[in-house]
N, C-alpha and C positions, 0 to 999 in steps of 0.2 A: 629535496624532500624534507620537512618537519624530523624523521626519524634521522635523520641520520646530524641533523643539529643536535640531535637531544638520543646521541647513540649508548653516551657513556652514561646518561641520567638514567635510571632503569626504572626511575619513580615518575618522572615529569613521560617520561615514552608511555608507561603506561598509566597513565592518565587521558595522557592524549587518546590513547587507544580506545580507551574507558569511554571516552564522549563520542570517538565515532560510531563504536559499538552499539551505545543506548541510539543517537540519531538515526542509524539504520534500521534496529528497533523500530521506533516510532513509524518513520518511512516503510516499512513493510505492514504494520499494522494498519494505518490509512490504509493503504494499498487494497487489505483486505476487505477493508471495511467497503471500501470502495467499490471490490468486485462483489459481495453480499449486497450491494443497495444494485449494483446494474442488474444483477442476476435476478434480483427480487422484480424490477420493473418489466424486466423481458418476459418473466413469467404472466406478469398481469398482465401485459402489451399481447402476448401470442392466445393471451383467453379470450380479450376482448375481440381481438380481429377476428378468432374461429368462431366464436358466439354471435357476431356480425351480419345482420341480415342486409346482400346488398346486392336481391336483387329486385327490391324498387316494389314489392308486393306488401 
Protein backbone atom coordinates (compact mmCIF):
# COMPACT_ATOMS: atom_id res chain seq x y z
CA UNK A 1 0.00 0.00 0.00
CA UNK A 2 1.18 3.80 -0.70
CA UNK A 3 1.01 4.50 3.22
CA UNK A 4 3.10 2.40 4.39
CA UNK A 5 5.88 3.53 1.64
CA UNK A 6 5.57 6.78 2.79
CA UNK A 7 4.71 5.63 6.80
CA UNK A 8 7.63 7.74 8.17
CA UNK A 9 6.79 10.90 5.73
CA UNK A 10 3.90 12.40 7.80
CA UNK A 11 3.83 15.25 5.14
CA UNK A 12 3.99 13.37 1.75
CA UNK A 13 1.10 10.43 3.70
CA UNK A 14 -0.89 13.38 4.27
CA UNK A 15 -0.94 14.76 1.15
CA UNK A 16 -1.70 11.77 -0.26
CA UNK A 17 -4.57 11.66 1.99
CA UNK A 18 -5.43 15.16 1.01
CA UNK A 19 -6.03 14.09 -2.72
CA UNK A 20 -8.09 11.22 -1.91
CA UNK A 21 -10.22 12.97 0.39
CA UNK A 22 -10.89 16.05 -2.18
CA UNK A 23 -11.49 13.06 -5.07
CA UNK A 24 -14.03 11.43 -2.90
CA UNK A 25 -15.39 14.81 -2.47
CA UNK A 26 -16.00 15.33 -5.93
CA UNK A 27 -17.16 11.54 -6.61
CA UNK A 28 -19.95 11.91 -4.00
CA UNK A 29 -20.95 15.34 -5.15
CA UNK A 30 -21.72 14.01 -9.00
CA UNK A 31 -23.28 11.31 -7.25
CA UNK A 32 -25.65 13.69 -5.90
CA UNK A 33 -25.89 15.72 -8.56
CA UNK A 34 -26.82 12.74 -10.34
CA UNK A 35 -29.52 11.41 -8.07
CA UNK A 36 -31.17 15.30 -8.09
CA UNK A 37 -31.31 15.22 -12.15
CA UNK A 38 -32.89 11.21 -11.95
CA UNK A 39 -35.19 12.11 -9.22
CA UNK A 40 -36.17 15.47 -11.11
CA UNK A 41 -36.99 13.24 -14.46
CA UNK A 42 -39.03 10.44 -12.50
CA UNK A 43 -41.02 13.13 -11.28
CA UNK A 44 -41.95 14.62 -14.61
CA UNK A 45 -41.92 10.80 -16.06
CA UNK A 46 -44.69 9.66 -13.29
CA UNK A 47 -46.85 13.08 -14.26
CA UNK A 48 -46.91 12.59 -17.57
CA UNK A 49 -47.92 8.90 -17.58
CA UNK A 50 -50.83 9.73 -14.71
CA UNK A 51 -51.94 12.77 -16.98
CA UNK A 52 -51.93 10.19 -20.03
CA UNK A 53 -55.00 9.54 -21.79
CA UNK A 54 -54.83 6.03 -23.16
CA UNK A 55 -57.88 4.93 -23.57
CA UNK A 56 -58.04 5.80 -27.26
CA UNK A 57 -61.25 8.48 -26.69
Amino acid sequence: MIKDLHKDDFEKLTAILQKCNTGFKWQLRFFQWALLVFGAWLVIYLICWVNTDTSGN
